[in-house]
N, CA, C and O atoms as a GROMACS GRO file, in nm:
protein
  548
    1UNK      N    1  -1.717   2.484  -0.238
    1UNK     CA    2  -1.610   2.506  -0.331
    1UNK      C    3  -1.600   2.386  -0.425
    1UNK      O    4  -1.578   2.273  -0.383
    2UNK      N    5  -1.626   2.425  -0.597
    2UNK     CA    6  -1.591   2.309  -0.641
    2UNK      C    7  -1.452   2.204  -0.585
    2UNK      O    8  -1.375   2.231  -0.494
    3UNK      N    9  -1.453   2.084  -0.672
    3UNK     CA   10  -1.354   1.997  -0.653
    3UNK      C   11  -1.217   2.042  -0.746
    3UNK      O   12  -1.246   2.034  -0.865
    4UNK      N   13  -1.114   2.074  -0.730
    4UNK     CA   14  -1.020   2.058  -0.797
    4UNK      C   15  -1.067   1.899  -0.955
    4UNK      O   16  -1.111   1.786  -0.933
    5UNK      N   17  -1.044   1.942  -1.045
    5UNK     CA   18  -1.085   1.810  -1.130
    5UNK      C   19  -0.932   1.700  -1.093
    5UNK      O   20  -0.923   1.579  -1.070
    6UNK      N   21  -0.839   1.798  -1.100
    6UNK     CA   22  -0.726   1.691  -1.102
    6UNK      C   23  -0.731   1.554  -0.991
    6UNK      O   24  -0.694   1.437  -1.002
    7UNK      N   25  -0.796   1.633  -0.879
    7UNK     CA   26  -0.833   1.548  -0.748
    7UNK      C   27  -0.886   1.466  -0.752
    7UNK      O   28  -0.854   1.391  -0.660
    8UNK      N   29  -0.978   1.417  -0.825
    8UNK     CA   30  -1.042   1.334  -0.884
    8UNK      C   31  -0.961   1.213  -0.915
    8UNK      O   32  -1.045   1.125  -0.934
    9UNK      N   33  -0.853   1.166  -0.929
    9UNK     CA   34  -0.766   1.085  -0.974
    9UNK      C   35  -0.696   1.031  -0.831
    9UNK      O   36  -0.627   0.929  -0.820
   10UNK      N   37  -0.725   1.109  -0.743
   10UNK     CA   38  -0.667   1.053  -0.619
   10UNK      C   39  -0.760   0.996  -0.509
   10UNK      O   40  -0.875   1.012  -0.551
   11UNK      N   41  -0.761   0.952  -0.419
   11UNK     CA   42  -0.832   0.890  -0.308
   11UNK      C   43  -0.915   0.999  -0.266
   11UNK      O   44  -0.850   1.078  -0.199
   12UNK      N   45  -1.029   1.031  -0.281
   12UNK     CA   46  -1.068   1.130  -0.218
   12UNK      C   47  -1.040   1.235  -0.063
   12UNK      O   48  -1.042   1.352  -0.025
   13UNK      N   49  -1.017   1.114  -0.022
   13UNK     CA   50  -0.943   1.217   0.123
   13UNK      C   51  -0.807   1.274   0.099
   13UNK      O   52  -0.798   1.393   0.129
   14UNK      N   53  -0.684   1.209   0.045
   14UNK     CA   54  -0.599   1.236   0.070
   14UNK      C   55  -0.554   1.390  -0.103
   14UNK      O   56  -0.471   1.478  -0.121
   15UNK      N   57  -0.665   1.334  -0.175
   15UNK     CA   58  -0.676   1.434  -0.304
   15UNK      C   59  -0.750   1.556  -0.237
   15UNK      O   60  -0.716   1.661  -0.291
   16UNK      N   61  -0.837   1.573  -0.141
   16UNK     CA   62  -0.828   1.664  -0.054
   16UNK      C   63  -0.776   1.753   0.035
   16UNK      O   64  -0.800   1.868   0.072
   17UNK      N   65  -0.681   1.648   0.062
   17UNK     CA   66  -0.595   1.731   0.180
   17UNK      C   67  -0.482   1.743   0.059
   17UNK      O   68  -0.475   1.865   0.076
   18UNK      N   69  -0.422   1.729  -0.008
   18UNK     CA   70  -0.369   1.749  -0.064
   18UNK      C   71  -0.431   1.931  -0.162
   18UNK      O   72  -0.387   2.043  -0.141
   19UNK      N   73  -0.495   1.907  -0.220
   19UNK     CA   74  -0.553   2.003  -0.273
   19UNK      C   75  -0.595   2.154  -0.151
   19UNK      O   76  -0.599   2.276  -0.167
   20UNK      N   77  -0.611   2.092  -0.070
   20UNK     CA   78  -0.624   2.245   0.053
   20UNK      C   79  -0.502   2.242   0.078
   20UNK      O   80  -0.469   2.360   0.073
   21UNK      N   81  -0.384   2.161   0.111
   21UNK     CA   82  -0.231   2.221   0.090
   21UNK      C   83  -0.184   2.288   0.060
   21UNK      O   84  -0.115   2.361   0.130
   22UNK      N   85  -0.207   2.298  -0.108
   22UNK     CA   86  -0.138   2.352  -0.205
   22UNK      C   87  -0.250   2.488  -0.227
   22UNK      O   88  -0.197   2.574  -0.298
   23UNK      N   89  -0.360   2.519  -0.193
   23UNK     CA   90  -0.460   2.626  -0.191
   23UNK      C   91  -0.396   2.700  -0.091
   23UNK      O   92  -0.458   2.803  -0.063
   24UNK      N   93  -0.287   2.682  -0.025
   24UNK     CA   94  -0.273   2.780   0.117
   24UNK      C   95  -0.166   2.806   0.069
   24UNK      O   96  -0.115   2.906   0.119
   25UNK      N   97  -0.093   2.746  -0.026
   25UNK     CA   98   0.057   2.755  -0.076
   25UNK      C   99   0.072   2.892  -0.170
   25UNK      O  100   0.031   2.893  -0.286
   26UNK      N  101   0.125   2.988  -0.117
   26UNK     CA  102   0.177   3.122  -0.248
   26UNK      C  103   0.218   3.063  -0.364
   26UNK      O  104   0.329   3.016  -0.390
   27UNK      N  105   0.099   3.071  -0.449
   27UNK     CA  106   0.154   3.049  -0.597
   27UNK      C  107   0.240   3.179  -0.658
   27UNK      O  108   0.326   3.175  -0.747
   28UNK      N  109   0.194   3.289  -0.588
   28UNK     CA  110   0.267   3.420  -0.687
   28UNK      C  111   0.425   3.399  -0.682
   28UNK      O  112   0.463   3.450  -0.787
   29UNK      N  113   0.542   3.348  -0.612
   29UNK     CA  114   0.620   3.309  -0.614
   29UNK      C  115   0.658   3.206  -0.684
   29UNK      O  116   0.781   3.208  -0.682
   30UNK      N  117   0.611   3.088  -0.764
   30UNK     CA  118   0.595   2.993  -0.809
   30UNK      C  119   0.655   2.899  -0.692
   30UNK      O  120   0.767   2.849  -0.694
   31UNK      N  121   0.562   2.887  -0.594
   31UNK     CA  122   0.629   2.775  -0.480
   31UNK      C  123   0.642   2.653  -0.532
   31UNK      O  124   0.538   2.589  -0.551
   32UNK      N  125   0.780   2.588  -0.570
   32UNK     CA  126   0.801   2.465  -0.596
   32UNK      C  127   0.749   2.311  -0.522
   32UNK      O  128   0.814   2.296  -0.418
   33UNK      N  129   0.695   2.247  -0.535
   33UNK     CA  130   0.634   2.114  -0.477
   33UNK      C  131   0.794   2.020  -0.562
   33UNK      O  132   0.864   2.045  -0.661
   34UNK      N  133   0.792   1.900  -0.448
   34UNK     CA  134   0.870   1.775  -0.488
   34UNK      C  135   0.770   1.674  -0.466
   34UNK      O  136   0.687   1.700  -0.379
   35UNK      N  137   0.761   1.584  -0.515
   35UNK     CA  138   0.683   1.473  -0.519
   35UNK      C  139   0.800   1.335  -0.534
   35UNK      O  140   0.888   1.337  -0.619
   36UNK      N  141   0.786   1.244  -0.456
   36UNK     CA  142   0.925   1.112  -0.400
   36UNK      C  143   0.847   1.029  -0.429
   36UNK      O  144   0.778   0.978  -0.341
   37UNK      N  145   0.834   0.979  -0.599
   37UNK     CA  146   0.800   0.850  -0.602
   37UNK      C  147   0.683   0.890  -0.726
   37UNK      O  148   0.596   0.977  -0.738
   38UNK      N  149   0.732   0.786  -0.802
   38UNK     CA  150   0.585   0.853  -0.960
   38UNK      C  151   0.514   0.713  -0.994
   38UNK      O  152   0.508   0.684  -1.114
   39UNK      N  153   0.469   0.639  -0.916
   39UNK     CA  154   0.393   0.587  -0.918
   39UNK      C  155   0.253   0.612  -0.941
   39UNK      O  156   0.230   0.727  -0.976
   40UNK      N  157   0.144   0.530  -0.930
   40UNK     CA  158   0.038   0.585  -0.954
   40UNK      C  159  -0.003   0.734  -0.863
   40UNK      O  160  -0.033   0.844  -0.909
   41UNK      N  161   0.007   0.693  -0.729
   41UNK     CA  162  -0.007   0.829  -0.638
   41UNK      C  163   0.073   0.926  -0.647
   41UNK      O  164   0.028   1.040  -0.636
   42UNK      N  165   0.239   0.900  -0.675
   42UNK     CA  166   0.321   1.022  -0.695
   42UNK      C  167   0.234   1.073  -0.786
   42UNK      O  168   0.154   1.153  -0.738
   43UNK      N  169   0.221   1.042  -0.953
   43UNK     CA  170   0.202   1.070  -1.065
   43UNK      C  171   0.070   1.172  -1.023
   43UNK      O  172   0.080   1.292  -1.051
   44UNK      N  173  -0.067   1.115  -0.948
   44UNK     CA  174  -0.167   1.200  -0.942
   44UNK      C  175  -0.108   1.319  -0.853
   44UNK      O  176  -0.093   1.426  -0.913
   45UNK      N  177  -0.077   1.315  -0.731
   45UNK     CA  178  -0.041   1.377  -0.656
   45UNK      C  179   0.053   1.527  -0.769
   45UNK      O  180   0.005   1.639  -0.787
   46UNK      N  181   0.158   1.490  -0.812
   46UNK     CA  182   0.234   1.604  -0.896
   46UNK      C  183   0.111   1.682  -0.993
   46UNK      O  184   0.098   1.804  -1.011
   47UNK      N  185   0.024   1.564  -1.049
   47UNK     CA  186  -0.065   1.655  -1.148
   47UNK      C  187  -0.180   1.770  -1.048
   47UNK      O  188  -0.222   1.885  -1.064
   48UNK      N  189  -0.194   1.677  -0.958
   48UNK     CA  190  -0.268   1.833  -0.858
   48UNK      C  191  -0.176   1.935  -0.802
   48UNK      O  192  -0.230   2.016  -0.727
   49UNK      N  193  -0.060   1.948  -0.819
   49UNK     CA  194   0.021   1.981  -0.775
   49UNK      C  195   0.011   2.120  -0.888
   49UNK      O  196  -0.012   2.240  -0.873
   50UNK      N  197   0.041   2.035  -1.003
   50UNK     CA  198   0.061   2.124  -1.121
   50UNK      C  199  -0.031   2.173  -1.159
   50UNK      O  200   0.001   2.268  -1.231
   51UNK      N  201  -0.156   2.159  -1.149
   51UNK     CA  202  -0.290   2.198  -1.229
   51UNK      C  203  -0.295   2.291  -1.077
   51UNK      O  204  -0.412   2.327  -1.065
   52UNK      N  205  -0.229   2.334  -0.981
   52UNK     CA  206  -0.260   2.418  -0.885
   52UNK      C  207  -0.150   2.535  -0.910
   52UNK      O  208  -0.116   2.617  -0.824
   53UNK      N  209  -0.106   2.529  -1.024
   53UNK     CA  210  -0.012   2.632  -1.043
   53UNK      C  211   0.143   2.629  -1.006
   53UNK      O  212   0.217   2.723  -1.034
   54UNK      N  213   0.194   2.496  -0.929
   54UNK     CA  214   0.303   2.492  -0.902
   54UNK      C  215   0.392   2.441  -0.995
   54UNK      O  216   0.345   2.370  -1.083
   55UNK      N  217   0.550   2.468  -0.993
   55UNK     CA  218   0.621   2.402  -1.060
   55UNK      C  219   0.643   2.246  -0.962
   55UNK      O  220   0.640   2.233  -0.840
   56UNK      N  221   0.664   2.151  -1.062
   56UNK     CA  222   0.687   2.011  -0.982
   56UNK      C  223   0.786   1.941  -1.001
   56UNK      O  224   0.824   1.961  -1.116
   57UNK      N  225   0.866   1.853  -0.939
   57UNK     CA  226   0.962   1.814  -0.972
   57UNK      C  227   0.895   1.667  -0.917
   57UNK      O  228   0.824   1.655  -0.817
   58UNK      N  229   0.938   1.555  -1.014
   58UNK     CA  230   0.876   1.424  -0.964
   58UNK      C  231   1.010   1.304  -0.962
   58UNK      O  232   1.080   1.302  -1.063
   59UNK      N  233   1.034   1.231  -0.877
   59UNK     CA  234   1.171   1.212  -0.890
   59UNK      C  235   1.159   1.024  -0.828
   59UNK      O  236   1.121   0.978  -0.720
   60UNK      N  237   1.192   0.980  -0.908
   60UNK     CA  238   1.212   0.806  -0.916
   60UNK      C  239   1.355   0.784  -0.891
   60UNK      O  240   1.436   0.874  -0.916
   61UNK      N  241   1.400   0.642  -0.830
   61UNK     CA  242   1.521   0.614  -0.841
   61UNK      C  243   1.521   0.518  -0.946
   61UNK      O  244   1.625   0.494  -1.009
   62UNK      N  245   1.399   0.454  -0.973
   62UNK     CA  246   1.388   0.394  -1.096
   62UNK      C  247   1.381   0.468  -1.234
   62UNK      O  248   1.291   0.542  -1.273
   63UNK      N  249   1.537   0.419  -1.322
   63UNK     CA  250   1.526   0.518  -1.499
   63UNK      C  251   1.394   0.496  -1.523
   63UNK      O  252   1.324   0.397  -1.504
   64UNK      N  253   1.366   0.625  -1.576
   64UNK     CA  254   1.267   0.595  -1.608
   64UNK      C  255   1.091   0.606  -1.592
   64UNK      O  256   1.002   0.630  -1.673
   65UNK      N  257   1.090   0.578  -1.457
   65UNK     CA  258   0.981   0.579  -1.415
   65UNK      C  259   0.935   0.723  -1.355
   65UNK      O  260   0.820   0.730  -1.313
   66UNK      N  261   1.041   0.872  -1.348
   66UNK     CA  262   0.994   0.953  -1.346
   66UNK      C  263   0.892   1.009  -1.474
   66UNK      O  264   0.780   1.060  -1.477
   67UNK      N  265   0.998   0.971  -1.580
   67UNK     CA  266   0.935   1.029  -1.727
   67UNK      C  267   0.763   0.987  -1.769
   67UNK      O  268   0.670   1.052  -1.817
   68UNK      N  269   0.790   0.764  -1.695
   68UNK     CA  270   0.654   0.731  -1.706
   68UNK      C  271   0.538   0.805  -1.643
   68UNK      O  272   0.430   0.819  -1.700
   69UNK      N  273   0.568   0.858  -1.509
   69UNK     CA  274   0.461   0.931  -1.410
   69UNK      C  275   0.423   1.078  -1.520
   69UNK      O  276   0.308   1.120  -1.529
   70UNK      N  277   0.511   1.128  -1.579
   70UNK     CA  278   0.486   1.249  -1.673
   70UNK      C  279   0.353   1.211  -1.774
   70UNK      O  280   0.252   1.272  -1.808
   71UNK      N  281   0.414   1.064  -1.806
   71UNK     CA  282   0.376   1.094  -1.952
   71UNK      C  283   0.193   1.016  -1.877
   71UNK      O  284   0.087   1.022  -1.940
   72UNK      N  285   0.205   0.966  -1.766
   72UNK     CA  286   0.048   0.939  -1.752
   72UNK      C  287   0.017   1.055  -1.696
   72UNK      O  288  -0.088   1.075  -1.757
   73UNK      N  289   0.031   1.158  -1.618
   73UNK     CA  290  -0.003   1.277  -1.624
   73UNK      C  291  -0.081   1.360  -1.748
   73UNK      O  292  -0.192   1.412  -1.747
   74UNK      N  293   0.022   1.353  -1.854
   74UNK     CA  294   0.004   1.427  -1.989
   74UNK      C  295  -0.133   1.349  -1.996
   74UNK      O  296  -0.236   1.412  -2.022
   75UNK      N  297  -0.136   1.202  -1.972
   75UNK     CA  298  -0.271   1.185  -2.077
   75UNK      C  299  -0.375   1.177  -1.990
   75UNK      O  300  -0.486   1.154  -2.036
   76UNK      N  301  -0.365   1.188  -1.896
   76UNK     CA  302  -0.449   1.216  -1.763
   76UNK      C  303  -0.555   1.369  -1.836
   76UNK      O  304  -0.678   1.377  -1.842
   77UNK      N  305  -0.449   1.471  -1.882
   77UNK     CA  306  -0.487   1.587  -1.906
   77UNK      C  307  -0.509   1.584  -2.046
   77UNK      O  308  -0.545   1.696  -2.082
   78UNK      N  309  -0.504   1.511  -2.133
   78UNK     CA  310  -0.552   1.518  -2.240
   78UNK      C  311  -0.719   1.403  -2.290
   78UNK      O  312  -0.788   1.383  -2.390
   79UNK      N  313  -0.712   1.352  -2.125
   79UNK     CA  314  -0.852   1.312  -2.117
   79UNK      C  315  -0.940   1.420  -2.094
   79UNK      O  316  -1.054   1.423  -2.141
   80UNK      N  317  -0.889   1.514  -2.018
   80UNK     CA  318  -0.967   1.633  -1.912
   80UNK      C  319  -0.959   1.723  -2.061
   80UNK      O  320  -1.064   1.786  -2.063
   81UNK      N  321  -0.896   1.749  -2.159
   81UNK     CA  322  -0.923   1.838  -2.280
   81UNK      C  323  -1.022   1.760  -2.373
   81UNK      O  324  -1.098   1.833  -2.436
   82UNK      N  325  -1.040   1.598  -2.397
   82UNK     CA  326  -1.088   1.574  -2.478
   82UNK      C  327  -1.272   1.583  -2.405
   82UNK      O  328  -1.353   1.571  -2.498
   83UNK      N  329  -1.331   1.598  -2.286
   83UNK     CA  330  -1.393   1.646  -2.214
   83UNK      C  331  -1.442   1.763  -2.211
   83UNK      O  332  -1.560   1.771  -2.174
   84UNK      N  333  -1.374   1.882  -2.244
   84UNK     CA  334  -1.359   1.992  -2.208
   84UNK      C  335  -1.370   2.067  -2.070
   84UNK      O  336  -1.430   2.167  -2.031
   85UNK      N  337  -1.280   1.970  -2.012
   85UNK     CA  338  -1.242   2.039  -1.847
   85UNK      C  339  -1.174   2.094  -1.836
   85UNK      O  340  -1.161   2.169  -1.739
   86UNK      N  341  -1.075   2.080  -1.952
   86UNK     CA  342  -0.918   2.183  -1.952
   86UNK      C  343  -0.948   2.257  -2.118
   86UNK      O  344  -1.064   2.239  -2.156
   87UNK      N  345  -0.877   2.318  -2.194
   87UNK     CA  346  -0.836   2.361  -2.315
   87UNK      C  347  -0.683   2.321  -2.327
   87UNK      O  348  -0.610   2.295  -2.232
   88UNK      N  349  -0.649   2.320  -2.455
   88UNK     CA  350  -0.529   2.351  -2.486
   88UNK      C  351  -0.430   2.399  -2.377
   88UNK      O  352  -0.373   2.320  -2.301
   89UNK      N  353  -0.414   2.522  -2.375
   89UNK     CA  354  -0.329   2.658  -2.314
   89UNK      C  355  -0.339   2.604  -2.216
   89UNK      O  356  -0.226   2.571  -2.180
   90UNK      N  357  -0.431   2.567  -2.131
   90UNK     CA  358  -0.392   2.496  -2.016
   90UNK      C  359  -0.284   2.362  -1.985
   90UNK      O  360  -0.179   2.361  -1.920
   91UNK      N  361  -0.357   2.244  -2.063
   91UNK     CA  362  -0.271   2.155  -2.111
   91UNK      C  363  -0.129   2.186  -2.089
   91UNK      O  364  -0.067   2.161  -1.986
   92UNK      N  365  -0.078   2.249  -2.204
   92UNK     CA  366   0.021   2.292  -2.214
   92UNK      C  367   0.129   2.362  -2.109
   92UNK      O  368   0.252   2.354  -2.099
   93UNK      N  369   0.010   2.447  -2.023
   93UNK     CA  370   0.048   2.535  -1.904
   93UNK      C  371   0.112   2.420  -1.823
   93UNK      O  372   0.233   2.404  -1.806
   94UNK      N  373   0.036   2.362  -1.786
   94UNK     CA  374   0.036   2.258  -1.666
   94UNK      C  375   0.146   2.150  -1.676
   94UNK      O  376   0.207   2.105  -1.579
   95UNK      N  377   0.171   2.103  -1.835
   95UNK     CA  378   0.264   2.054  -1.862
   95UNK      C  379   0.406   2.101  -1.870
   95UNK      O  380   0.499   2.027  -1.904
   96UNK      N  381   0.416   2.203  -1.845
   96UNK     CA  382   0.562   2.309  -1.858
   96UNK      C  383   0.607   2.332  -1.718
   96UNK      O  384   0.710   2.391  -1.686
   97UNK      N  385   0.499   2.265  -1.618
   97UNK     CA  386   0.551   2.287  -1.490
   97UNK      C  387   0.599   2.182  -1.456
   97UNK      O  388   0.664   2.203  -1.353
   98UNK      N  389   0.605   2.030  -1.498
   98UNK     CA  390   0.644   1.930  -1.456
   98UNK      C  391   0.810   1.943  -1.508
   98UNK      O  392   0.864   1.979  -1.612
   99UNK      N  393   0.854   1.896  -1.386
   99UNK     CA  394   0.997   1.856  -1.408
   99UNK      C  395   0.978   1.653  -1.374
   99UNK      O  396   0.883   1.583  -1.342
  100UNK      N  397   1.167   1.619  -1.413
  100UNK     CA  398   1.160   1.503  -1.341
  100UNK      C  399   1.333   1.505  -1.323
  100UNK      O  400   1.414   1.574  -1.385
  101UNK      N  401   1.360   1.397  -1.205
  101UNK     CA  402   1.496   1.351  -1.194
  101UNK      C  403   1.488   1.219  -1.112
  101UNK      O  404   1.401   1.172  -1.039
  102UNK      N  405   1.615   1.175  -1.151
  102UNK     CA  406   1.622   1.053  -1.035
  102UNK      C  407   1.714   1.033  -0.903
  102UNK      O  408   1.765   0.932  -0.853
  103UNK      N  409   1.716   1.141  -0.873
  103UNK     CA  410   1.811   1.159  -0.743
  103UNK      C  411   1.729   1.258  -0.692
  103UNK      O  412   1.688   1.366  -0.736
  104UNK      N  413   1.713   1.186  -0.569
  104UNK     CA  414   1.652   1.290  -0.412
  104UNK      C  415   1.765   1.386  -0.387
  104UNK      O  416   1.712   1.477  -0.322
  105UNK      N  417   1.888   1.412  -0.403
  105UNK     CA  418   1.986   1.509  -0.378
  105UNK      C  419   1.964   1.626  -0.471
  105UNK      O  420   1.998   1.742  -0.448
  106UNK      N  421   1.871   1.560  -0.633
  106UNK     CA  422   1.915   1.696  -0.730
  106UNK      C  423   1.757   1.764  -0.719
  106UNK      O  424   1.708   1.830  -0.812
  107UNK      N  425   1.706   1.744  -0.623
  107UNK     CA  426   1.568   1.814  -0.591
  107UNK      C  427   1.594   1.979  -0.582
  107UNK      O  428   1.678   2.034  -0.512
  108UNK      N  429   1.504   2.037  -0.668
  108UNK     CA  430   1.537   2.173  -0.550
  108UNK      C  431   1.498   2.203  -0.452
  108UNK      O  432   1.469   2.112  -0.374
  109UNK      N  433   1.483   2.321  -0.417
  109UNK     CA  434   1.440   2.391  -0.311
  109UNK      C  435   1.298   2.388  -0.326
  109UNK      O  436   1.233   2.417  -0.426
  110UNK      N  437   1.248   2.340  -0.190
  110UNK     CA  438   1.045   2.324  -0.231
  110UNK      C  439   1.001   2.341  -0.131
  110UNK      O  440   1.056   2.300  -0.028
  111UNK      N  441   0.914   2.391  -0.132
  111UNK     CA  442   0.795   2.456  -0.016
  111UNK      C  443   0.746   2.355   0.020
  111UNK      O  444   0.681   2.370   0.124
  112UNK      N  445   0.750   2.203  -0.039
  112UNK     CA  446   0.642   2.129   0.020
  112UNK      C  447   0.686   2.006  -0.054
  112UNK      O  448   0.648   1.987  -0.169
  113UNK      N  449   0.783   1.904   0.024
  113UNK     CA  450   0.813   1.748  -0.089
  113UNK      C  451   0.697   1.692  -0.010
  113UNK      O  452   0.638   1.740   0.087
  114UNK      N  453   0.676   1.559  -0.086
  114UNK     CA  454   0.554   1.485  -0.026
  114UNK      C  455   0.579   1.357  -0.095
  114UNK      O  456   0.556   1.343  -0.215
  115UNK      N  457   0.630   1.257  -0.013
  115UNK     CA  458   0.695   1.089  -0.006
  115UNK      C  459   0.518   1.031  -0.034
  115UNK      O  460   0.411   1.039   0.027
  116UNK      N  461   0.584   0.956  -0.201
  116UNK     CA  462   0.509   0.840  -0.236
  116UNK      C  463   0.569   0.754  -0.284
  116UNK      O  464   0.552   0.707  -0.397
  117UNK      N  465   0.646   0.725  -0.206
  117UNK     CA  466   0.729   0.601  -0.260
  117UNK      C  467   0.616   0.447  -0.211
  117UNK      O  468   0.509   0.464  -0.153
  118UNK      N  469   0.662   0.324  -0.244
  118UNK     CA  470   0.612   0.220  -0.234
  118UNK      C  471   0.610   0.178  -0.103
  118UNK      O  472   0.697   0.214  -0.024
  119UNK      N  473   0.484   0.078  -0.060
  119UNK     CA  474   0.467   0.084   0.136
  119UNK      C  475   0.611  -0.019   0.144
  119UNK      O  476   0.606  -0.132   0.191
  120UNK      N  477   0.686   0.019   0.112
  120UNK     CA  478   0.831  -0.093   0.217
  120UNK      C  479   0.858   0.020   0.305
  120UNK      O  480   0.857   0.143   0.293
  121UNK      N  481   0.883  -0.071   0.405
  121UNK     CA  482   0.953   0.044   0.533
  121UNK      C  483   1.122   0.050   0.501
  121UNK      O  484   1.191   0.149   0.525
  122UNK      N  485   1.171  -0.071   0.444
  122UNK     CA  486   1.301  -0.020   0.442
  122UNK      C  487   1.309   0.078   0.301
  122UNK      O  488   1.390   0.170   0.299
  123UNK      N  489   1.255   0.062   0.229
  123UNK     CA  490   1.254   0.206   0.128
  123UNK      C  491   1.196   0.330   0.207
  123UNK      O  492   1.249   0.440   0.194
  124UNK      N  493   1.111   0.316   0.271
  124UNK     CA  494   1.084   0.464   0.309
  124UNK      C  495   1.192   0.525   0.420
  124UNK      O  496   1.217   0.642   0.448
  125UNK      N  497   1.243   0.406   0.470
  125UNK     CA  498   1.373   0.457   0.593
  125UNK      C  499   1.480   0.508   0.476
  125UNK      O  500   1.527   0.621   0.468
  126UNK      N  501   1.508   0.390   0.381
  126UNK     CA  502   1.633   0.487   0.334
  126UNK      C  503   1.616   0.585   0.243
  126UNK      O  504   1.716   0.634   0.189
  127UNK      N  505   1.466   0.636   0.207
  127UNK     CA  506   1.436   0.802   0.159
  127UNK      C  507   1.462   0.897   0.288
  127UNK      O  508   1.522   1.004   0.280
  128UNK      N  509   1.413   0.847   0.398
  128UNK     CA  510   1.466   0.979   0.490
  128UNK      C  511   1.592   0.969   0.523
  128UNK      O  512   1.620   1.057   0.605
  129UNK      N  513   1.690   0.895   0.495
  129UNK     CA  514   1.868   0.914   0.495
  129UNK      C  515   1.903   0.979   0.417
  129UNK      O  516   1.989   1.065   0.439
  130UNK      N  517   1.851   0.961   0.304
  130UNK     CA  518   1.937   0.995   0.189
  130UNK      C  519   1.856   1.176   0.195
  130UNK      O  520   1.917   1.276   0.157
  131UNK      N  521   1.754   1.178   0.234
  131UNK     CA  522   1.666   1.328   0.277
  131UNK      C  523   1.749   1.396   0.368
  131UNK      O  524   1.777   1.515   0.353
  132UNK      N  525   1.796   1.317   0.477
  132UNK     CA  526   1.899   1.380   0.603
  132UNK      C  527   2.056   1.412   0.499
  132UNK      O  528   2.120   1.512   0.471
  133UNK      N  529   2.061   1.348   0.486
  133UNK     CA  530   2.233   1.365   0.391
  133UNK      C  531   2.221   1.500   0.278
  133UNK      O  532   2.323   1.546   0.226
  134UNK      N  533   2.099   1.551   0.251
  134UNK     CA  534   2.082   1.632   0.086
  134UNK      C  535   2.094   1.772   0.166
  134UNK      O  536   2.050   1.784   0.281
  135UNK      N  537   2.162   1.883   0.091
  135UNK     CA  538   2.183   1.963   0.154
  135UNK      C  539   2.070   2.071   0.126
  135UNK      O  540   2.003   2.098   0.026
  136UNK      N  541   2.079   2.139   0.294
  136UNK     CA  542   1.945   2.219   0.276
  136UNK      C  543   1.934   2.310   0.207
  136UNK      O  544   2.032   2.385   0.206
  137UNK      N  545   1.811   2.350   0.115
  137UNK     CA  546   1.795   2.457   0.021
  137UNK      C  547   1.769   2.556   0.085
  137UNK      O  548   1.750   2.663   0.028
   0.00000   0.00000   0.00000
């Protein structure tokens, strides 16, 4: 099976398992993905996310830094058009699925969040509090 191209931007193993994830995931529903953290890995992670047909929501507590993970996304994919790995209509497609926010509470409802926040343990403890406190979708 080819490679997902988006995968390519991620660690190969984990742009793998990631990518057979979201291959098992019902797109005909538009199964929503969350992505916790738009860093370099959030940021790739949402774009395989999105180039797999899902809507994404990518969500920083830092202003800001959701929009940044977007906008290296966008040019992520406007490398893959100037290439011709994507077209246009795609581009575009893929880009209409990204959301962003900065609160883990205003997430929606998602088939599948996936924590990339930064290696501190006390940040990753207080993403799963503030995860325990958000009410279930």
């Amino acid at each position: 099976m080819p490679r997902d191209p988006a995968a390519a931007y991620l660690p190969s193993a984990l742009g793998t398992a990631v990518s057979a994830r979201l291959r098992t995931m019902d797109r005909s529903n538009g199964a929503p993905v969350s992505v916790v953290g738009a860093g370099a890995m959030g940021a790739g992670i949402a774009q395989v996310a999105a180039m797999a047909g899902h809507p994404v929501t990518l969500v920083d507590a830092v202003t800001g830094a959701a929009e940044d993970g977007v906008a290296r996304i966008i040019g992520s994919l406007q490398r893959l058009e100037a290439k011709g790995r994507i077209d246009s209509a795609r581009l575009e497609a893929v880009a209409e699925l990204l959301r962003t926010t900065t609160r883990v509470a205003d997430l929606p409802p998602s088939a599948l969040v996936i924590e990339a926040v930064r290696e501190d343990l006390s940040t990753k403890r207080a993403l799963v509090r503030r995860a325990r406190r958000a009410p279930a979708g």
